[in-house]
N, C-alpha and C positions, 0 to 999 in steps of 0.2 A: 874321526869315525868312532874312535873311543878310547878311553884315558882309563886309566888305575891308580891308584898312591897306596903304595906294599905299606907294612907296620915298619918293615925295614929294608937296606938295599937304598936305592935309587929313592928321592920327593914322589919322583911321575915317571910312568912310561905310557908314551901315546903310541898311537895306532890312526895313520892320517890313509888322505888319499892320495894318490899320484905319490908320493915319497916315506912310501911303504911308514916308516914311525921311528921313535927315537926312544934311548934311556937318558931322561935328565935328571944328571947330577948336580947342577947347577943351575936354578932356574933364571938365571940374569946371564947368561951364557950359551951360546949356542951348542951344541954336542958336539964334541969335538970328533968324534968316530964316523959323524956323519948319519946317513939312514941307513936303516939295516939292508943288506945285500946276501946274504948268508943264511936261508937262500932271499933271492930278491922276490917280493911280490908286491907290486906298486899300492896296491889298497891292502892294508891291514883293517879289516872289519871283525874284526873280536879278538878281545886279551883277557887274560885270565892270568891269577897266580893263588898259589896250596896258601890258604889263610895261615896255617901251622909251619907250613914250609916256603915264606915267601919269595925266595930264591928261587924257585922253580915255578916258570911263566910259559904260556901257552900264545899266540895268536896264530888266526886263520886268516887267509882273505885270499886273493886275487889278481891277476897281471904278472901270472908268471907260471915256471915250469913245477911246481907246487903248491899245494895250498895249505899247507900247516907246520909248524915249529915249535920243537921245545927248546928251553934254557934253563940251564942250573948254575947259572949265576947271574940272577937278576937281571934278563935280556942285556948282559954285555956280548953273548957269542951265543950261536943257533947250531941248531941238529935239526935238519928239517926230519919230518917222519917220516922214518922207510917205508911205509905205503898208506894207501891211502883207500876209503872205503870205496866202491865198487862204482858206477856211475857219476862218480862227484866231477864237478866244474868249476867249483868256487870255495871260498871257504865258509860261508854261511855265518854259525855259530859254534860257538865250543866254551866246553865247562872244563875245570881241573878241581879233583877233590879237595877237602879240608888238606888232607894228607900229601896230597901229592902222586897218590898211586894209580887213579884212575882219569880218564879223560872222557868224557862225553861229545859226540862232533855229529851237528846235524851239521853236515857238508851240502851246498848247493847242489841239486841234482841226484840227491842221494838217500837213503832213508837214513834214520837216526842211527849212529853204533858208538858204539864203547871198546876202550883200549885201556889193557891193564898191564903193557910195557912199554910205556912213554911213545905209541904212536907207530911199535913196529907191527902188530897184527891187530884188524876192526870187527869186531862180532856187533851182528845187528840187533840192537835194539828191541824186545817185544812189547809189542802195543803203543810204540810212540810212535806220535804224529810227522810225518816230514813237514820242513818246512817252516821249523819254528824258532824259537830263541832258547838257549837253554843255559842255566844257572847251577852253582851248586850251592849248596848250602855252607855256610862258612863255619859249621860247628863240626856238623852230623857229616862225616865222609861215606857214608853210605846212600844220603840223601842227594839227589839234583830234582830240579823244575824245568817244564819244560812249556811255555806258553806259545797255544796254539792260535794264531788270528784268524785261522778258515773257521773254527766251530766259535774262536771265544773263549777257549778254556783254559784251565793251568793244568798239566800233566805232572804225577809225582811219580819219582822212584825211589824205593825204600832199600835197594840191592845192590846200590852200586851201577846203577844205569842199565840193568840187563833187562831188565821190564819196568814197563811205564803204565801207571793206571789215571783214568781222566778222575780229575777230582773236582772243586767249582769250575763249575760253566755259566754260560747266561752271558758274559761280559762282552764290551766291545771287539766287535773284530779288527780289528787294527795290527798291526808288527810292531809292536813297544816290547822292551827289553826289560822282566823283571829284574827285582835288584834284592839279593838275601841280605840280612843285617849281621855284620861282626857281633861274635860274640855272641848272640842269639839261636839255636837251635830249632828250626821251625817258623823265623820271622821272614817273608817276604813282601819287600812291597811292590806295588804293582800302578805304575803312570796310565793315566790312561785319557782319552779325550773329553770324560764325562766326569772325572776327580782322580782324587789319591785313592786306592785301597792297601789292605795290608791284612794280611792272615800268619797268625800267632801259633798256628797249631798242625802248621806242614803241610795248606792247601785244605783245609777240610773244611774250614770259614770262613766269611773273608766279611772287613770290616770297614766302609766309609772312613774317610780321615775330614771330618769338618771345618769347613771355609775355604776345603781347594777346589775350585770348580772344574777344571781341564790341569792335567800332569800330564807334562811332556817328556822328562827326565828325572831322576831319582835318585841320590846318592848321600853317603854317610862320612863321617868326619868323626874325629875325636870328640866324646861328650864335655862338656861346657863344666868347670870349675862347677864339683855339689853334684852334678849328674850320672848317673851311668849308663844311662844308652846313648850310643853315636849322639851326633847332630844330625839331623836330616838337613838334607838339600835337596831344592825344587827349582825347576824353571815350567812354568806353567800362569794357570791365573789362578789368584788366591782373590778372595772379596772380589773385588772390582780392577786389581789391578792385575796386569801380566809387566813379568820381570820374572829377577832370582830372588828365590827366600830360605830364610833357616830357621827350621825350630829346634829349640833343646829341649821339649819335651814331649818330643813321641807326635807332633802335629798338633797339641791343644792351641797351641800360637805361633805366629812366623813374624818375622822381622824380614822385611823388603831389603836384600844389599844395594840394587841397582838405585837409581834414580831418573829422573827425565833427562839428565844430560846423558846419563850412561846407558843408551839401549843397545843392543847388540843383534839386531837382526836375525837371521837365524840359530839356534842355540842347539846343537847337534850331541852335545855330552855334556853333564853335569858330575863333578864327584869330589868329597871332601878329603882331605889328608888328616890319616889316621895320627899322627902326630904332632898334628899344630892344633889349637882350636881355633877354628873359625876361618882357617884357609879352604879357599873352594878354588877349581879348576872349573872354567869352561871350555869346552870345545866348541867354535863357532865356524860359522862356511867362510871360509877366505879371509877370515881375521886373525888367522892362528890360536893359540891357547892363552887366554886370559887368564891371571892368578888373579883374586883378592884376600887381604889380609884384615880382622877387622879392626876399626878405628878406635 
């Protein structure tokens, strides 16, 4: 349900369903600690860690007596939060700042709030929408996003989550999960059924990415020997084909990883490892998590 790869700590930590998620240290190895129990919630549906602090990891979700946890030591051990916003049922989505000091949680059943002591007291959010996916920004720790599928729109906060103003609208309505860029202040990309977009300037523009036709997933990797922005990763269709792709630069071109022997039916999460180039993680339904490394 969804994967991270810190700059440092643990390769991956996933967020599955039915056996809540893992931190692996070894990706030819099962984890030895097992799934998280501490506390237990069978579906982990959002992870999150501080880009600056990545030792301190966030996930929300479901199938249990709580629905969110912090760790300050790269999900090896959990502090569920002492409470939890007002009406919530599920874990929904959740953001953790650049820093580490703020958390954003649109909790299922609940309107948007913000927490600025690791989860023990929630203040509501103004002017964000329930309901939606929210991001932070991996530079700007004041900044999070918040995409709304009822209207279509991206939500920005410039304050640290305490208000939320609508900024482009127009887009598909759909539940896709934007994705900010390391390293970048203000870059979000945005998957979506109709292409890639990507706004440069903290939701105020927003810009076609050329030759992806439908983006399903969205993620960044280490840039490419000469480069300096991430690698991008896509599962979606590009030209004519659907599969996984990577560009190294910025979407002007992609390179297909998969092939016709190698399809993989449903593809539920995409994201690269900030410290390999060219390693990508899939998250797939019932085929567990694919690595590839390139050739």
């Amino acid at each position: 349900l969804d994967l991270i790869s810190p700059p440092s700590g643990p390769p991956l930590i996933s967020g599955l369903g039915d056996i809540a998620g893992f931190r692996h240290d070894d990706l030819a190895t099962s984890p030895a600690g097992g799934m998280w129990r501490n506390p237990l919630m069978s579906n982990t549906d959002d992870l999150d860690f501080a880009e600056s602090k990545p030792n301190v990891v966030i996930r929300v979700g479901r199938g249990g007596r709580q629905f969110g946890a912090i760790s300050e030591d790269g999900a090896r051990s959990w502090r569920p939060f002492a409470s939890q916003p007002s009406g919530a049922n599920g874990g929904g989505s959740a953001a953790i700042s650049a820093d580490g000091k703020t958390i954003v949680w649109a909790a299922s059943g609940s309107s948007v709030h913000t927490s600025s002591d690791g989860g023990a007291t929630w203040s509501e959010c103004v002017g964000a929408a329930p309901g939606g996916r929210v991001v932070s920004d991996r530079v700007d720790s004041n900044r999070f996003y918040l995409y709304d599928p009822r209207r279509g729109a991206l939500w920005v906060s410039m304050d640290r989550g305490r208000s939320f103003v609508r900024g482009i609208e127009g887009l598909d309505r759909e539940p896709v999960k934007p994705v900010a860029v390391p390293g970048r202040a203000g870059h979000v990309w945005l998957p979506l059924s109709n292409g890639l977009f990507v706004t440069r300037d903290g939701g105020k523009s927003l810009v076609r990415v050329q030759g992806v036709r439908a983006a399903h997933h969205v993620g960044f990797g280490k840039a490419a020997p000469g480069r300096k922005h991430p690698a991008v990763f896509v599962t979606g269709r590009v030209g004519g084909q659907l599969g996984v792709f990577r560009s190294t630069d910025e979407g002007q071109s992609w390179f297909q990883i998969n092939d016709e022997r190698t399809g993989f039916g449903t593809m539920n999460h995409v994201t690269g490892d900030p410290r390999v180039f060219g390693r990508v993680y899939l998250g797939t339904n019932g085929r567990g998590i694919l690595v590839a490394d390139p050739r």
